[in-house]
N, C-alpha and C positions, 0 to 999 in steps of 0.2 A: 856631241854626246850621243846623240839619236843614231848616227853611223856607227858609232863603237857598237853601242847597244844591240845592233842589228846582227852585228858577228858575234857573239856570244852566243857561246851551245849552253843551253839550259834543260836539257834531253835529263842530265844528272838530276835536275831538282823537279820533274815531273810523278814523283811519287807517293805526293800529298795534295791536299785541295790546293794549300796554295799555288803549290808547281803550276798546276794547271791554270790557275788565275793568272801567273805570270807567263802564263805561254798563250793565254786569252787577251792579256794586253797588249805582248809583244806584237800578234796577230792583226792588232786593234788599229797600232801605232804602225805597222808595213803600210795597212792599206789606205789609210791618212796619211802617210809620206807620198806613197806614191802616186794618189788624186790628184797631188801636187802639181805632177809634170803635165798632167792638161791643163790647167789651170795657166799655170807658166809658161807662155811659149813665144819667143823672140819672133813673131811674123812680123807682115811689112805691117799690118795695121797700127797693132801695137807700137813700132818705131815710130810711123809715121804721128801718131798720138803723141808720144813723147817727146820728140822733134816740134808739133805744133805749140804743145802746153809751154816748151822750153822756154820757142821764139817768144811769144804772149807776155812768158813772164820779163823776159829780157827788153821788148816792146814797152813795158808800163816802167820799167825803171825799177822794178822791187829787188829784190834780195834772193829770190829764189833764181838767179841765171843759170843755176847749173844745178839745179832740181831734175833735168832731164838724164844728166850722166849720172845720180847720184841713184834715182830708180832703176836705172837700168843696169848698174852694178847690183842694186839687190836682188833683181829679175836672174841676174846672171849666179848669185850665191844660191839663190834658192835652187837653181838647176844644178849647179855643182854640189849641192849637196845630197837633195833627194837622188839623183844618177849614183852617185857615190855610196847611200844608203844602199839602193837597191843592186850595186854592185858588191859589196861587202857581205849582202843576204845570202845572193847567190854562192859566193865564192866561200863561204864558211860554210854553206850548206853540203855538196862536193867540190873533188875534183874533176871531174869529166861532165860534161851534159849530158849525157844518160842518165845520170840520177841528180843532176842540179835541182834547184828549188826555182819552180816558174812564179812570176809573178804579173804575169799578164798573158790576156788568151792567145789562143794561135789565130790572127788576121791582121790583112795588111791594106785591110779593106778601108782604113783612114787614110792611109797612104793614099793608095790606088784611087781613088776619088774624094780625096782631099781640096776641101771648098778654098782659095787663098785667106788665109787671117782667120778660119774658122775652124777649130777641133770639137769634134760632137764629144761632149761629157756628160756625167748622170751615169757613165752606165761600168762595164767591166771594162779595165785597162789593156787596150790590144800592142801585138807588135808595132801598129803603126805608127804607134805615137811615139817610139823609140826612131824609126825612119824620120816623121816629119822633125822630132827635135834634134834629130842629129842634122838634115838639112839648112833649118835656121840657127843652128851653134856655128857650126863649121862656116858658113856664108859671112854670119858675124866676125867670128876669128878671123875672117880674109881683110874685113873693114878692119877691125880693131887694131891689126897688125901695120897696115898703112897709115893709117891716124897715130899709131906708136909711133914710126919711124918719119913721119911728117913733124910731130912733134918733136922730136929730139932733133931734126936737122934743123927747127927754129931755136932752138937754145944755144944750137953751135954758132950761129949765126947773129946771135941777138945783138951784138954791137953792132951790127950793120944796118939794121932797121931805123927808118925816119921816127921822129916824134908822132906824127898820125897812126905808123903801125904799132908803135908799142903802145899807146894808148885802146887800140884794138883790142891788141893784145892781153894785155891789163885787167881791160874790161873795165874800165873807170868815165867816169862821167869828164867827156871832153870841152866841157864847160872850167872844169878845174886846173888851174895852172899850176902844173911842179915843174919842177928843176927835172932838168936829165937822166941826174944821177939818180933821182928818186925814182921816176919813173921806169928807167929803165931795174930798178928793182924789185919794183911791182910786178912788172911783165915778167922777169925771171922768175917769183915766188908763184906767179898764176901758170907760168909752165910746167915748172919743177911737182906741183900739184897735180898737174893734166896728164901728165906725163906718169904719176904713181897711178894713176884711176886708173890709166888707158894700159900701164902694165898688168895690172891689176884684171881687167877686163880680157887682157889675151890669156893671162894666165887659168882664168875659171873656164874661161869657151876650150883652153885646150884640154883641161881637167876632164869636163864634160863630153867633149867628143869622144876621146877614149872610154870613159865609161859606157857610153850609150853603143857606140861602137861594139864593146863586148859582152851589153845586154843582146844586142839585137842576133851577134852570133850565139852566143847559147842557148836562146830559145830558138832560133831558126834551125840548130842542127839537131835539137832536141826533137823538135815538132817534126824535122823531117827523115830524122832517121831511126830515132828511138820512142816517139810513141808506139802504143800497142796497135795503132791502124798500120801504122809504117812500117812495123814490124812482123806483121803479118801479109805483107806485098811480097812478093819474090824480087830481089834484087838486078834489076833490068841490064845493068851491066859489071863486067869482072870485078870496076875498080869499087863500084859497091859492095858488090860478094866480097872481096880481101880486106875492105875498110869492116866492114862488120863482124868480117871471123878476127879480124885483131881485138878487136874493140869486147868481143865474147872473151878472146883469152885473159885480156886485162883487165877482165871483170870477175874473172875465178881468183883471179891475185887480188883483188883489190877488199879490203875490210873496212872498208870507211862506211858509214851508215849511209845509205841510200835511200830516197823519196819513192812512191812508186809511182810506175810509168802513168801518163798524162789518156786520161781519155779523151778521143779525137774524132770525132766521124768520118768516114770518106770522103763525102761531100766536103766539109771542111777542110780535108785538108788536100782536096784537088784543088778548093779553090785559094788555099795558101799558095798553091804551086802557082797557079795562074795568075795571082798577082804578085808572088815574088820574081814571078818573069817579065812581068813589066813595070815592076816598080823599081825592083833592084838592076838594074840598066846599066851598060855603058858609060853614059851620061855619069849615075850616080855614083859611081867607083872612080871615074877621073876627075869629076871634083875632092873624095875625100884624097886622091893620091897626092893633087896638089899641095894638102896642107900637112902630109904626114910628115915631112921634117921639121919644122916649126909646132904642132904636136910634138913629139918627141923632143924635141930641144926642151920645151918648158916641163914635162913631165917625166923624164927618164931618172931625176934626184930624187922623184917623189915614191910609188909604190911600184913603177913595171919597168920595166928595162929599154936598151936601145931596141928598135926592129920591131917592139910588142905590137904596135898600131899598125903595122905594116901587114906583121902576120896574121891580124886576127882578117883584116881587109881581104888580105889573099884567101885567105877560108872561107869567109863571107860570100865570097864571090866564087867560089869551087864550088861552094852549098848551091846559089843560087842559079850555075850553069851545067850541073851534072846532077843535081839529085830534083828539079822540077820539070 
């Protein structure tokens, strides 16, 4: 509901007090969603946290054994939502990043000296935080997808497992004597179960990555080629001069209401350049290359198409090797 809400143009109903009040809350409710993604974020600590609580509880024999998959699917909603919020803002705000709707500053200075398991919060929402959650998504999605397909090659298999393993399996106190045929149906229902989570779980990390993904390019091309500091640079080489007279001419066509440009200092945003040159690395492109088919497999039915995840990457990465 809070996604829908975030794509609704209410520009129309700004011409009474109310208007105003409802473009004070909408306001209210962006920057409370998006607090969120600090708050939320898949590092090892947090795993590791979850993983321990899990074992502990499976350790005392209680009922919560799988209290651990069961948070960690919500950690994963919460991310797929808020991402998805704040990709819905943007995209109903324009069509082009010259005039999108930012919602977090220009630095990448969480990235770039990003502590392990630790995001500084309390303060304005940076680029970085879109890097590190796209890091801990996408790393996830590589687990998640293996534990999917580990999963399913145990259910293809389940009649060949001894008593000991489907008792494992089960998760049932091996104190308890059943028949075979019981047992083996337990193990079957605690799969078939594990197996919806764990679908479940690739399906939000891949959701997420794409979103975060096409946060992190439109404020990156924004900040580096159409603020008012960037646009007052002289264009260092042709294929910027030709990318920016295009971008002028589609701007004399274009009638969609427009944001205005982002104030940026120099300094800021030399030091964008400098750490999108070493944070957006090598390294970080052939990791997400890796999972862009399996991305796109679980999200090309939903809002973007085949190739979408590919090509925001290859832009991402054109931004981050010719315009710093």
């Amino acid at each position: 509901i809070v996604s829908r809400a975030g794509s609704l143009d209410i520009r129309a109903d700004m011409a009474d007090p109310a208007g105003f009040e409802l473009a004070n809350l909408m306001t209210r409710i962006q920057k409370q969603m998006l607090s969120l993604l600090g708050q939320f974020q898949l590092s090892d600590s947090l795993l590791s946290a979850i993983e321990a609580a899990a074992a502990t509880a499976a350790g005392s024999g209680g009922e919560e054994k799988d209290g651990g998959e069961s948070v960690l699917l919500t950690i994963l909603k919460i991310i797929s939502n808020v991402t998805n919020y704040a990709r819905s803002v943007i995209s109903a705000g324009a069509n082009s990043s010259k005039f999108c709707r930012l919602v977090v500053s220009p630095s990448l200075v969480d990235a770039a000296e990003q502590i392990p398991g630790k995001i500084t919060t309390g303060k304005t929402a940076t680029m970085g935080i879109f890097v590190i959650a796209l890091q801990n998504v996408a790393r996830h999605l590589s687990k998640a997808q293996l534990s999917l397909n580990d999963l399913k090659e145990k259910d293809k298999n389940l009649a060949s497992f001894s008593t000991s393993e489907l008792v494992n399996i089960a998760a049932i106190n091996p104190a308890e004597k059943l028949p075979g045929l019981v047992l083996r149906r337990l193990a079957g229902a605690k799969l078939s179960t594990q197996i919806h989570e764990e679908h479940l779980a690739v399906q939000l990390s891949a959701e997420a990555v794409e979103a975060l993904a096409f946060l992190l390019w439109r404020h990156l091309e924004h900040y580096l080629l159409y603020s008012s500091t960037a646009t007052a640079v002289t264009p260092d080489t042709p294929y910027q001069a030709t990318l920016r007279r295009l971008n002028e001419t589609k701007e004399k066509n274009d009638l969609s209401f427009g944001a205005p440009r982002s104030n940026i200092s120099q300094f800021d945003l030399e030091r964008l350049k400098a750490d999108a040159r070493s944070t957006l690395n090598e390294t970080f492109f052939e990791k997400l290359d890796d999972i862009v088919d399996l991305v796109e497999k679980r999200t090309t039915t939903g809002t973007s198409s085949a190739g979408f995840l590919q090509a925001i990457i290859r832009r991402t990465k054109r931004l981050a090797q010719l315009h710093t």
